[in-house]
C-alpha positions as CSV (number, residue, x, y, z in Angstrom):
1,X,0.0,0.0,0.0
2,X,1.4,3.2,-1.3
3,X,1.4,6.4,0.8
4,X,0.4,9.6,-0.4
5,X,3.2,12.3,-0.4
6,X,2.1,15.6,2.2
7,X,4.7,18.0,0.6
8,X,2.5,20.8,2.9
9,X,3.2,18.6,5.7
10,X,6.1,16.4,5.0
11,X,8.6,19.0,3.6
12,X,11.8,19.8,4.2
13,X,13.4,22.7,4.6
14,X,15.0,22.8,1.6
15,X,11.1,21.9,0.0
16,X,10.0,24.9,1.4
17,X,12.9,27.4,0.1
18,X,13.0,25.8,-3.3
19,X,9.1,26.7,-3.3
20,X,9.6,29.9,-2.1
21,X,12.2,30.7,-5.0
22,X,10.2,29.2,-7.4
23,X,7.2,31.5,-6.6
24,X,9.4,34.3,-6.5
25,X,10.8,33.7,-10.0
26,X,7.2,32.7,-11.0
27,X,6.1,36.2,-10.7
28,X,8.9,37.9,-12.0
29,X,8.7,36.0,-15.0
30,X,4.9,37.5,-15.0
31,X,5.7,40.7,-14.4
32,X,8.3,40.8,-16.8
33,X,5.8,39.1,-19.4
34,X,3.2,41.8,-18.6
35,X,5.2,45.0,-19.4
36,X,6.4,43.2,-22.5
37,X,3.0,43.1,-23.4
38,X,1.9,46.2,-22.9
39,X,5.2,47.8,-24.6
40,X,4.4,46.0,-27.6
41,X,0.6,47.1,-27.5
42,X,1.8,50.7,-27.3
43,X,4.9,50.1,-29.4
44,X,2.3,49.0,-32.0
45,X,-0.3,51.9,-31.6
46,X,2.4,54.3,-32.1
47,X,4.0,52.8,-35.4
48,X,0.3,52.4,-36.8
49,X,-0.5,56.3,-35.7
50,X,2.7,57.5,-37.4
51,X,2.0,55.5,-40.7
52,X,-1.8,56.6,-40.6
53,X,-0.3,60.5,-40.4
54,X,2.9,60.3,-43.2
55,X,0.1,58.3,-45.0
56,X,2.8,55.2,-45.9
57,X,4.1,52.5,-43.9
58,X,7.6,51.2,-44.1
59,X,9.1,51.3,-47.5
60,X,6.1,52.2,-49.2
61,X,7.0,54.1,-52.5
62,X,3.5,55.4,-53.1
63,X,3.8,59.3,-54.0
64,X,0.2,59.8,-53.9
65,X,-0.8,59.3,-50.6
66,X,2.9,60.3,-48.8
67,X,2.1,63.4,-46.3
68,X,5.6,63.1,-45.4
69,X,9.0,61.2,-45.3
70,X,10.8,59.1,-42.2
71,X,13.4,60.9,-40.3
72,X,14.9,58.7,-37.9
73,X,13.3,57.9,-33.8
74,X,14.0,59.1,-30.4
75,X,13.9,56.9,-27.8
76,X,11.3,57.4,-24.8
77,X,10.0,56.3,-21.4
78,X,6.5,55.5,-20.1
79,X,5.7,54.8,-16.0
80,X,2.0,53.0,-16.7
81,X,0.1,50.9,-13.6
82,X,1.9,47.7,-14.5
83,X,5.3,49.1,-14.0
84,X,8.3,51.5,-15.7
85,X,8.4,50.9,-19.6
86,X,12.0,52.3,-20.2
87,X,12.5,52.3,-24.4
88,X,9.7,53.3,-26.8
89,X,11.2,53.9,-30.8
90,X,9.1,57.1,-31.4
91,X,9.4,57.7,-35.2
92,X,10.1,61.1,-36.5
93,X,8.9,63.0,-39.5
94,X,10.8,65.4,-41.6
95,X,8.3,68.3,-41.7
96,X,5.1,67.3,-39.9
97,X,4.2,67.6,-36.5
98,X,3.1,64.0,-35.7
99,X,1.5,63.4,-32.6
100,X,0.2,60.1,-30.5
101,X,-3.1,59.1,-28.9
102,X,-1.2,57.2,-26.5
103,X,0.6,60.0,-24.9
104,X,0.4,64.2,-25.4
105,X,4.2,65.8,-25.9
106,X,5.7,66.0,-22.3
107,X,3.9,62.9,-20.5
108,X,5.7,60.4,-19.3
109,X,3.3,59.2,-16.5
110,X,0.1,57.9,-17.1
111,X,-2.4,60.2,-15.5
112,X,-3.7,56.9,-12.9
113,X,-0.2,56.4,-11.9
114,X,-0.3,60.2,-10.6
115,X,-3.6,59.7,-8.8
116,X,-2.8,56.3,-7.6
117,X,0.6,58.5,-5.8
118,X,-1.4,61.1,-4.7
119,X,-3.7,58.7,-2.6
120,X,-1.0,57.1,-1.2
121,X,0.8,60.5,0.2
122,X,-2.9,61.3,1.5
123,X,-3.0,57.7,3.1
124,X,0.6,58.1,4.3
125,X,0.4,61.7,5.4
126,X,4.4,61.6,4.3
127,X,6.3,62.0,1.2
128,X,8.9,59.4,2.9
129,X,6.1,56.5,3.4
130,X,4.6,57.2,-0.2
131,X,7.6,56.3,-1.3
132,X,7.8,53.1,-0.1
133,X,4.3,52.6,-0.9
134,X,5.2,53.5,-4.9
135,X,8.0,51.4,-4.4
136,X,6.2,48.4,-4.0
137,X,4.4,48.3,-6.7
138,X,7.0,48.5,-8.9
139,X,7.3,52.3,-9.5
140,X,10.8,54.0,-8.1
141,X,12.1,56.8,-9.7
142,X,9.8,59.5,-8.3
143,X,11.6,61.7,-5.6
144,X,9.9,63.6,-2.4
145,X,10.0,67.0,-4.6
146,X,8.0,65.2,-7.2
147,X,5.4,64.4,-4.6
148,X,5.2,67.2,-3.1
149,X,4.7,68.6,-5.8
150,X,2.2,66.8,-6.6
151,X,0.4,67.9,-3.8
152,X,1.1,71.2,-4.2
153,X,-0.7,70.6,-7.6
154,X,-3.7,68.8,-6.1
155,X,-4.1,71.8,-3.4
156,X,-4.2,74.1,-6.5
157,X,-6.8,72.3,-7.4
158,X,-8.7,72.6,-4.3
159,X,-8.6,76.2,-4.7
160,X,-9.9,76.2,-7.9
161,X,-12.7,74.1,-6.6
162,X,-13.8,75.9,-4.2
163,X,-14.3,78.9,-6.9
164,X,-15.5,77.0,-9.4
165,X,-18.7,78.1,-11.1
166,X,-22.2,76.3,-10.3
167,X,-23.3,76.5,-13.9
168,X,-26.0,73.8,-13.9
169,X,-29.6,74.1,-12.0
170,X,-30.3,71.9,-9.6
171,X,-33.8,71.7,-8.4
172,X,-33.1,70.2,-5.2
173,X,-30.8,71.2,-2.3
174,X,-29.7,69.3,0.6
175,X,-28.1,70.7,3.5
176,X,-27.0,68.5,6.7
177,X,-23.7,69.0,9.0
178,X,-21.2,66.1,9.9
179,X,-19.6,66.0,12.9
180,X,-15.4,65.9,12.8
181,X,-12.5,66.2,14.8
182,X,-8.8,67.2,14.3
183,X,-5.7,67.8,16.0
184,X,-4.6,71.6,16.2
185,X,-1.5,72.0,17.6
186,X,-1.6,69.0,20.3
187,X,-5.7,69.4,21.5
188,X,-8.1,67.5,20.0
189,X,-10.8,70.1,18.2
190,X,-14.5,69.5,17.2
191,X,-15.7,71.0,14.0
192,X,-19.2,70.5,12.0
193,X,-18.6,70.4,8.5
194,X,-21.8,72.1,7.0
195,X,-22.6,70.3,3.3
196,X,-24.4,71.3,0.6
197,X,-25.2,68.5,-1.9
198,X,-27.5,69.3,-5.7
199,X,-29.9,66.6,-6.7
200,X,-31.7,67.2,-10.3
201,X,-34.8,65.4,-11.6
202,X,-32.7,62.4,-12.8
203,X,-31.8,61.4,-9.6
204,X,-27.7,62.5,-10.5
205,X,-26.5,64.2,-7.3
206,X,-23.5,66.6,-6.5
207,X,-21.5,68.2,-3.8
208,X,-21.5,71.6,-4.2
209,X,-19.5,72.7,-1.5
210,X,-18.8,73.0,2.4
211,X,-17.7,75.0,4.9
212,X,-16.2,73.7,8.1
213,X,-17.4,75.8,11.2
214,X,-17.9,75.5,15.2
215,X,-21.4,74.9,15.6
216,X,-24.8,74.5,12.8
217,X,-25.4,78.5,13.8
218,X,-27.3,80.6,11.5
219,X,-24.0,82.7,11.1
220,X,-22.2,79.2,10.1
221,X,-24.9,78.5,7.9
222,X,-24.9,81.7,6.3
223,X,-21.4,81.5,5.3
224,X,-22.1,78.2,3.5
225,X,-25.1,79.4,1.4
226,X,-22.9,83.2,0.4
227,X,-20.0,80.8,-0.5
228,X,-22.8,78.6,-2.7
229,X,-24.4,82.0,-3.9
230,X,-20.8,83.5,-5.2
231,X,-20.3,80.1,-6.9
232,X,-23.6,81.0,-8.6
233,X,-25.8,78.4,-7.1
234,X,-29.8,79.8,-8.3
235,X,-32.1,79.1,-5.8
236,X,-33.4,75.8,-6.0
237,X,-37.1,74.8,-6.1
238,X,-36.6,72.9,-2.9
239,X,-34.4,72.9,0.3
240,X,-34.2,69.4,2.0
241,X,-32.5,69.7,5.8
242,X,-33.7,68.8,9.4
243,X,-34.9,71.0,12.3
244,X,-31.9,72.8,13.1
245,X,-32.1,76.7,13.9
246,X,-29.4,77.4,12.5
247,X,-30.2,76.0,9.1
248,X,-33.7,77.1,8.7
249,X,-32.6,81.0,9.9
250,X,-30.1,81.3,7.3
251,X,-32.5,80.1,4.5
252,X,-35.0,82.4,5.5
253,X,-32.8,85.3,4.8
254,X,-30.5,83.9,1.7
255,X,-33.2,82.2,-0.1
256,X,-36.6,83.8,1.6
257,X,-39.0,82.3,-1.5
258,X,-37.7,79.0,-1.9
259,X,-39.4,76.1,-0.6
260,X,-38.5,73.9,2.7
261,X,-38.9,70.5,3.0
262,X,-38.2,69.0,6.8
263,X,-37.0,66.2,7.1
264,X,-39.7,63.3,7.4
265,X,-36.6,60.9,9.1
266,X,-35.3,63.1,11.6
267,X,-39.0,64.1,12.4
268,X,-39.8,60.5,13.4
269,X,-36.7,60.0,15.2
270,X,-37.8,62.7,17.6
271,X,-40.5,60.9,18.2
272,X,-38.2,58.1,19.9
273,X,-36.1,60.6,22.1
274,X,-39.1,61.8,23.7
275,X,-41.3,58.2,24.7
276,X,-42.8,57.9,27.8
277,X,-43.1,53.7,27.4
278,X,-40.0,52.3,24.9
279,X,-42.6,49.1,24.7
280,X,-44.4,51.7,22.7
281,X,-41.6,52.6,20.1
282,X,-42.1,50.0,17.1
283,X,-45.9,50.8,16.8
284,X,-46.0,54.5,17.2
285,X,-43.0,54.7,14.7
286,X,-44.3,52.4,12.3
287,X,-47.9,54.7,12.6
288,X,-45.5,57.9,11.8
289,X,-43.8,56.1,8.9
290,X,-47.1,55.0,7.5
291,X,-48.0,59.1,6.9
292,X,-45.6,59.7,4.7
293,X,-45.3,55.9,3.3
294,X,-48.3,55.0,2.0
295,X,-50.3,58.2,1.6
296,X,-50.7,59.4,-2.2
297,X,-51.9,63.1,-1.5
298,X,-51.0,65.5,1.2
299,X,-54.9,65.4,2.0
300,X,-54.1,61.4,3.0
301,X,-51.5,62.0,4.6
302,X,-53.2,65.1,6.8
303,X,-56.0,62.7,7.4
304,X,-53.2,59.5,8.4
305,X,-51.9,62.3,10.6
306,X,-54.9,63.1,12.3
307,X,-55.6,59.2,13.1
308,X,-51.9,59.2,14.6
309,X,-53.0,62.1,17.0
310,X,-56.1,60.5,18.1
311,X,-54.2,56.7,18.7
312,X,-51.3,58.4,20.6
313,X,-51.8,61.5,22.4
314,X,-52.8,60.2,25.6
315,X,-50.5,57.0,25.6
316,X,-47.3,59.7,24.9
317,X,-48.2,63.0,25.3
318,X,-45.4,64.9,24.9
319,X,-43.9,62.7,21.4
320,X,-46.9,63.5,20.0
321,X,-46.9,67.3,20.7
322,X,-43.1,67.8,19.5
323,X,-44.2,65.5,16.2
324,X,-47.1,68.0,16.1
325,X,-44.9,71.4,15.5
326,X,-43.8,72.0,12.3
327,X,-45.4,69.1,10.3
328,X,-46.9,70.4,7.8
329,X,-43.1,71.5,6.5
330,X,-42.4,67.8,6.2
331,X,-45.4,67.9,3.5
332,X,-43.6,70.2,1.0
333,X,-42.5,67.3,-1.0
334,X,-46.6,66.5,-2.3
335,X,-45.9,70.0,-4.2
336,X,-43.5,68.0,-6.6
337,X,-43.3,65.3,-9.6
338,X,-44.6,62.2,-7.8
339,X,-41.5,60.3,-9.0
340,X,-39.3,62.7,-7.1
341,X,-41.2,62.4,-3.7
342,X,-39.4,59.1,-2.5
343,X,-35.6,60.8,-2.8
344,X,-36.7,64.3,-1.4
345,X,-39.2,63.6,1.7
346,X,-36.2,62.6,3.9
347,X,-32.4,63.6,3.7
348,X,-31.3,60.8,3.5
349,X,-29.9,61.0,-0.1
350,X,-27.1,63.4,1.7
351,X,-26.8,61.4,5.0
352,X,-25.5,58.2,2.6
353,X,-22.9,60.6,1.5
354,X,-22.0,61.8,4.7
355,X,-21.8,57.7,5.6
356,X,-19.5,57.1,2.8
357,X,-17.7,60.3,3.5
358,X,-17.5,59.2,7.0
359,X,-15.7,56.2,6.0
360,X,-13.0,57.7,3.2
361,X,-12.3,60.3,6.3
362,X,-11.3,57.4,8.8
363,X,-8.9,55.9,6.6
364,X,-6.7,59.4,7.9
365,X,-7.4,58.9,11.5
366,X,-7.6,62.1,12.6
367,X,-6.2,65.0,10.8
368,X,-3.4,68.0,11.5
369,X,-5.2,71.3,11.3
370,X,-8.3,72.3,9.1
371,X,-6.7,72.6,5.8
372,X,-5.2,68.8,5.7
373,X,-8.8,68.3,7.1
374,X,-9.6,69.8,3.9
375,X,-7.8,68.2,1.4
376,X,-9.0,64.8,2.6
377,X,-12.6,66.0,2.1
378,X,-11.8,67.2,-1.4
379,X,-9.8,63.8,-2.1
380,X,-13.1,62.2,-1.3
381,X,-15.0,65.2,-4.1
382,X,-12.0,64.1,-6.6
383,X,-11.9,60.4,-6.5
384,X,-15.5,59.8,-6.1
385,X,-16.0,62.0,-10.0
386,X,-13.4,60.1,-11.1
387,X,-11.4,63.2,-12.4
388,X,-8.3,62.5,-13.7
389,X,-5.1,64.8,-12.5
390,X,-5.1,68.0,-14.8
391,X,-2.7,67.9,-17.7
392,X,-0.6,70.6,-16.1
393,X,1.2,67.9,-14.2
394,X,2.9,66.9,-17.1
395,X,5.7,69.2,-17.8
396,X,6.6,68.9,-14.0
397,X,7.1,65.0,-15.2
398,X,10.3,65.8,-17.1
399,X,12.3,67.6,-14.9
400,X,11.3,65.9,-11.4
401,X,11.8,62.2,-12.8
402,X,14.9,61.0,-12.0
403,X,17.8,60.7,-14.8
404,X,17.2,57.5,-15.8
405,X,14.2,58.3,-17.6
């Protein structure tokens, strides 16, 4: 009877380092394979682009359709995700100007390596530790200047941000703050970032801007809807934002005719700070939900409303007097396209991007002074539209790469 051979169990020593080599020339070999690949794909793009331009491919004596005449090739590097390319043959015309869809005149980086290197410093926090990250995967020859650089680059474009022009309209508003903290000096600070976010009839939504500020005062808020107004937001047909003060203050001065829709969410919620029985929670919610769930006309869901009161008011008094003030604001929504009323009745359209926000923030653990606090929340803006870096990067390619380029 034959035994069968454990090599995970049985091995050697020598088993397991003559594994471990062999894995490790395994994906070298790949590696290798892979950037040979894609220098022959690009290698190949370029020849046919140049041929398609002269209008003749090698040798070809044609006069007819000859734009222009070979004049020798200069060699070229290319840094793409899969690693450094070092030697491309770029073909030269006599007289024309001939350029290539793979790359514009002074790039040498492809324009996800750069944002790929700009995560990593955001990550890292450190030109030092990016460079170990970029190391890694197989990219080398970028020094700290580049990177800071870089950065230097990517606050630019936070600037310009911040200024740009709000050029579309978009009907819908939401406004909601998010709680943050950061280190200033060595004491822990609380700050509310105050958000603004644009919704338009297709459902596509947008963050317009923010501001970060102490508390959701009406002075705070202000300051966010001026900076929206000099960006040349138009007033919206409809505000979407909770209870606060603050909030609905400020819009009563900035934008005095637009429409307010409270929050149907946070208006039920209240309803569970202020219960008398808890035993009582999951049917008097469930009631509260049901006004705004299943009515089809604001009449229904004045009528669901006044069923609520009747059920409720003696069982918990005081839930059903704060639910009282102010609900017909959380009606506004009934003045709208049907279609629309499920995304604008509640917030909650902004509060999933403040969750997601939330998340992309604690990957930085907590920041060093409001304007890295900043460029993490526009890192969030940047990756999220899947912008590319601006082409301006790409004359600070040639002189910051190393020589070996």
């Amino acid at each position: 009877m034959t035994n069968e051979l454990n090599f995970k169990a049985d091995s050697t020593t020598e088993w397991r380092e003559y594994t471990k080599i062999m894995k490790s020339m395994f994906w070298e070999e790949f590696e290798t394979r892979r950037r040979e690949d894609a220098q022959k794909m690009i290698q190949g793009q370029i020849n046919e682009e140049f041929e398609m331009q002269i209008g003749a491919s090698w040798n070809e004596k044609n006069p007819d359709q000859r734009h222009d005449w070979r004049n020798g090739y200069r060699r070229r590097s290319f840094e793409v995700m899969n690693g450094f390319i070092p030697s491309f043959a770029i073909p030269r015309a006599r007289n024309m100007a001939v350029h290539f869809s793979v790359f514009s005149l002074w790039e040498r980086v492809q324009p996800k390596v750069l944002d790929a290197m700009l995560k990593a410093y955001l990550y890292s926090r450190g030109s030092g530790a990016t460079q170990e990250i970029i190391q890694a995967f197989g990219q080398s020859r970028f020094s700290k200047s580049f990177l800071q650089r870089l950065v230097r680059r990517f606050e630019v474009s936070l600037k310009e941000y911040h200024v740009r022009k709000i050029d579309k309209f978009w009907p819908y508003v939401f406004i909601d703050g998010m709680a943050i903290k950061f280190y200033d000096g060595l004491e822990l600070k609380e700050r509310v970032v105050l958000i603004a976010m644009g919704m338009d009839r297709e459902g596509n939504k947008e963050i317009l801007g923010w501001v970060t500020v102490r508390t959701e005062h009406e002075t705070a808020v202000r300051s966010l809807l001026l900076h929206l107004k000099e960006k040349g937001l138009k007033a919206p047909d409809l505000f979407i934002t909770d209870d606060s003060g603050g909030i609905i203050a400020a819009l009563e001065l900035e934008y005095p005719h637009a429409k307010r829709q409270l929050c149907a969410f946070h208006k039920i919620n209240n309803i569970n700070k202020h219960l008398e029985d808890k035993e009582n929670r999951a049917a008097i919610m469930r009631q509260a939900g049901d006004i705004y769930r299943l009515s089809s006309s604001r009449r229904e869901a004045i009528e669901r409303f006044g069923v609520f009161i009747n059920d409720w008011r003696r069982l918990e008094p005081e839930a059903v007097r704060l639910f009282k003030q102010g609900f017909e604001r959380t009606l506004t929504y009934f003045d709208f396209p049907k279609e629309d009323w499920k995304s604008i009745y509640t917030s909650n359209a902004l509060e999933q991007q403040i969750g997601k926000l939330r998340d992309w923030l604690s990957r930085f653990n907590y920041f060093r002074g409001e304007t890295n606090l900043d460029l993490a929340l526009y890192s969030y803006v940047h990756c999220r539209s899947g912008e590319e870096l601006p082409s301006s990067y790409e004359q600070d390619q040639v002189s910051d790469l190393h020589t070996n380029c």
